[in-house]
N, C-alpha and C positions, 0 to 999 in steps of 0.2 A: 504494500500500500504506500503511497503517495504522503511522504510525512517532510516535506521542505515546507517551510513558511515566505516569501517572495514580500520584504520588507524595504520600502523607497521613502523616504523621507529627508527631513534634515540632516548633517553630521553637524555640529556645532563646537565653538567652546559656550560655555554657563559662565557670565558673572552676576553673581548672586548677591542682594544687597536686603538688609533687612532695617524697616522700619517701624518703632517703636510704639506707633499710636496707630490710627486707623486713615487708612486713607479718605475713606466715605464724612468722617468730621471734618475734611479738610476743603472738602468739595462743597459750592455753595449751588446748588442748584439752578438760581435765577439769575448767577451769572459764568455760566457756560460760555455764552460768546468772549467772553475775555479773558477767561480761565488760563493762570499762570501759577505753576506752582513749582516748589521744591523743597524734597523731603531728604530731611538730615539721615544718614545712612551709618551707624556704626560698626555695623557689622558687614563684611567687603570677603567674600572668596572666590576662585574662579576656578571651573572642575570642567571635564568633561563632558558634552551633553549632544543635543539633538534629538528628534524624533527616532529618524533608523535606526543612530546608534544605540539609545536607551531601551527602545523594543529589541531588537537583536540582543543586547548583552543580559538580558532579563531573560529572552527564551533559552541563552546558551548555560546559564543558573541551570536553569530546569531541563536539561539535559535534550534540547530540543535544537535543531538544524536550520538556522537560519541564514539568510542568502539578501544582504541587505543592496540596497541599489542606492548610491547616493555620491556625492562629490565635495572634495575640501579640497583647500589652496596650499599656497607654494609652504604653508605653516602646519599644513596639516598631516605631513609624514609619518608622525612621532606617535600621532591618533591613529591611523590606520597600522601602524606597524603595535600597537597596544591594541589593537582588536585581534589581528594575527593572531596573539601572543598570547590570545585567550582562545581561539582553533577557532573563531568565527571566518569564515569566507569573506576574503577582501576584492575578490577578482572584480566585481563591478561599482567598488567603490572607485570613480574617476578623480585623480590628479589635474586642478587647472591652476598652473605655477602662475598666472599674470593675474592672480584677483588670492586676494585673502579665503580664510575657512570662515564661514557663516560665524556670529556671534550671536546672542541673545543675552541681554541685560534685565535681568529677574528682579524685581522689586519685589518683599512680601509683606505685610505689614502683620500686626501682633493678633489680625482676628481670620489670617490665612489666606486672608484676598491678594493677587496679584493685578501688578503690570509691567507688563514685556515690551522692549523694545528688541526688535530683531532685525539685524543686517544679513542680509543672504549670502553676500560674500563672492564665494565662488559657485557655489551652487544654482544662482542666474545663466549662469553662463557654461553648465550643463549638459550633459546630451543622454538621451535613452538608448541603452546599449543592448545587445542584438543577446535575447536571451532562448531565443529558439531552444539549445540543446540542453536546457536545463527546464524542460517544458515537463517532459514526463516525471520529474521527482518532486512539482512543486502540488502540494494539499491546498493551500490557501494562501492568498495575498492581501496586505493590506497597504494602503495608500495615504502617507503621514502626510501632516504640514512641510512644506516645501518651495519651492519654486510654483507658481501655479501650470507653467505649461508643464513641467515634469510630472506634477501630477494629473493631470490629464491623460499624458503618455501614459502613463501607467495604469490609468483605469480602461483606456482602449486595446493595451496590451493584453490585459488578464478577461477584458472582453472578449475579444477576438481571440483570444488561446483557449477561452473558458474555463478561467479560474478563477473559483469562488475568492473576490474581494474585496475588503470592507473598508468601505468611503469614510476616512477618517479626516472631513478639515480643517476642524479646530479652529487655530485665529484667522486660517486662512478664506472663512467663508466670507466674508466683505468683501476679496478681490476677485470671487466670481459673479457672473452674471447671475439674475433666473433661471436662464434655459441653462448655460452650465451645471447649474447646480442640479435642475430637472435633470438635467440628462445623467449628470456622474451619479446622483442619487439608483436613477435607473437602472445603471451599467452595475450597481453594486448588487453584492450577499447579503449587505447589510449598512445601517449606517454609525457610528460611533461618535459621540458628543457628550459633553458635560452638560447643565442644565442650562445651563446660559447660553449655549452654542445651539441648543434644541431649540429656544427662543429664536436667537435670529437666523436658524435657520428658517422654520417656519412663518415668519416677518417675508422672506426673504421670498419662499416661494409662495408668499398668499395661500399659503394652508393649512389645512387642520390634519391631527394626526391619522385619519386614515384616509386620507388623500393621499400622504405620504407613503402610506402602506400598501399604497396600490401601486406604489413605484418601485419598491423594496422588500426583499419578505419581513426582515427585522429592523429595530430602530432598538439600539442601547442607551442609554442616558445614564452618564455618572454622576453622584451628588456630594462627591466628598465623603464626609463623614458620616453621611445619611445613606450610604448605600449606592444601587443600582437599581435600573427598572429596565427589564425589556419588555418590548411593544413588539406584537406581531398579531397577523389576521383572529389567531387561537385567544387571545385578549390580554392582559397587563399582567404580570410578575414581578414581585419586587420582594430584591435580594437584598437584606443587610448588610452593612460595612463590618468589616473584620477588624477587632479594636489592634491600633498597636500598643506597646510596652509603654514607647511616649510620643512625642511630637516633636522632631527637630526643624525640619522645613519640606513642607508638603510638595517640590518641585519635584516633576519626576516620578509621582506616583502614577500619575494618567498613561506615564507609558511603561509600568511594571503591571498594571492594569492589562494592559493591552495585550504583553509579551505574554502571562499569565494565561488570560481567556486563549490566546494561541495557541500556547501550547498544551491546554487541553482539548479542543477541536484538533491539532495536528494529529493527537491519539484516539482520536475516534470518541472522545465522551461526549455527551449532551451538552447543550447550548449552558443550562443555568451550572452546571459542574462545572464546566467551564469558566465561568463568570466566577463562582467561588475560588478557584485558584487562583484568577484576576483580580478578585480583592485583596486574599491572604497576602500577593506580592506588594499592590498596592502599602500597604500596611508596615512592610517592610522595609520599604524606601525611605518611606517619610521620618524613619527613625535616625536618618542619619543626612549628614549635610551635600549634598549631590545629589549623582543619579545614578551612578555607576555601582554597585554593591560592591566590594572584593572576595566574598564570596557567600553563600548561600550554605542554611543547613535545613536540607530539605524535610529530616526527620522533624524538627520543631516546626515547619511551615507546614506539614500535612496535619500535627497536633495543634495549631493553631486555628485552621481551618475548619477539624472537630470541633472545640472548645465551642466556634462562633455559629457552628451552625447543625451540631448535633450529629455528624455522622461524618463517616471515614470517607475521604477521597479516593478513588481509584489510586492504585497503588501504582 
């Protein structure tokens, strides 16, 4: 059976800045047109990060084969030779030496909330690489924040090859159109959002939720702390969040999330098993400052996943 995951997204570095009050006290509502602000940042790190890379490095945890597609600059050697070096597939990670490695500048403040600024870098200036012979090992693809026409590629690819893949666009739904979005919604297994992004998505496409449904078989919705909800024709599900030990900085959960639910569909389990392993990882992350784990104990994350939700994982 078919057990590769086909992961395109961002490679990034993360500088991560944390802000001690709430962004939302700082914001005045009724004056948005002139809205200028700046938040004191004492705390300053910069790690590794991205969409492809964080989904990849979370499903190779969990002992899963991931085939990531993505592109970094004349800066980005050191990252992809550190993915190597952890037996992830670098072969269609592309080198563009005349432009920098994408950055993303993470603000979070003390009640979890973000805001990102993100430079694309090299990944603008990208190309979709010819994955033809790597067609029959791949189970399922999924399509990160990115480049918008690279992710486009990549949802026509796994179209046209007919691989189940899940529409993930995160911040990047404002730079599509309607009909883009109709249509990659279309093209998808499924769609992947957090509660706020299920918002404008549906702002975006003038819809209600089974309008959507009639484009999609699934719609995920993550809420943080609150859980998860899938939506499909059969009607609403809704999975609890798996508690962590503590909370160091929630960046990077959404895509141990991702890597997680992956790689239990890569092994054939049910959609909400699935989603449970995607929390547990979730939960994981947020316990430490990045995105990258340095290593994973599988045995306490299948016990953790018990604890939260009454029964053993597929082993």
């Amino acid at each position: 059976m078919s057990s590769r995951v086909l992961i395109t997204g961002s490679i990034a570095y993360d500088v991560l800045l944390g802000y001690e009050g709430s962004f939302a006290d700082a914001i005045d509502p009724k004056a948005l047109q002139h809205l200028s602000l700046s938040f004191f940042s004492p705390r300053y790190t910069r790690h590794h990060g991205g969409t492809a890379a964080n989904i990849a490095w979370n499903l190779q945890l969990l002992g899963g084969n991931p085939l990531p597609v993505g592109t970094v600059g004349s800066d980005g050697g050191s990252y992809k030779a550190l993915l190597a070096e952890r037996g992830i597939d670098v072969t269609y990670i592309e080198e563009q030496k005349e432009h920098v490695t994408a950055t993303a500048i993470i603000g979070t403040d003390q009640k979890e909330c973000q805001i990102t600024f993100f430079h694309p870098g090299a990944d603008a200036h990208g190309t979709w690489p010819d994955l033809q012979d790597e067609r029959d090992d791949l189970a399922y693809g999924i399509v990160s924040p990115r480049d918008t026409r690279q992710m486009m590629a990549g949802m026509q690819w796994c179209a046209q090859q007919k691989v189940p893949v899940f529409f993930d666009p995160g911040q990047q739904i404002i730079a599509f159109s309607a009909d883009e979005l109709r249509r990659l919604t279309k093209m998808s297994a499924g769609v992947i959002v957090n509660d706020y992004e299920w918002s404008l998505l549906r702002d975006a496409l003038k819809a209600d939720e089974k309008t959507i449904l009639s484009l999609t078989p699934v719609v995920i919705i993550t809420h943080g702390d609150k859980g998860v909800t899938l939506l499909s024709k059969d009607g609403t599900v809704n999975i609890s969040s798996c508690r962590p030990d503590c909370v160091v900085d929630p960046t990077g959960a959404g895509d141990a999330f991702r890597g997680g639910f992956l790689s239990g569909l890569s092994r054939g389990w049910d959609m909400q098993t699935s989603l449970k392993l995607g929390a547990a990882m979730g939960s994981k992350v947020i316990e430490q400052e990045g995105t990258l784990m340095d290593m994973l104990d599988r045995d306490e994350l299948w016990a953790r996943a018990e604890r939260a939700y009454g029964h053993e994982l597929p082993k």
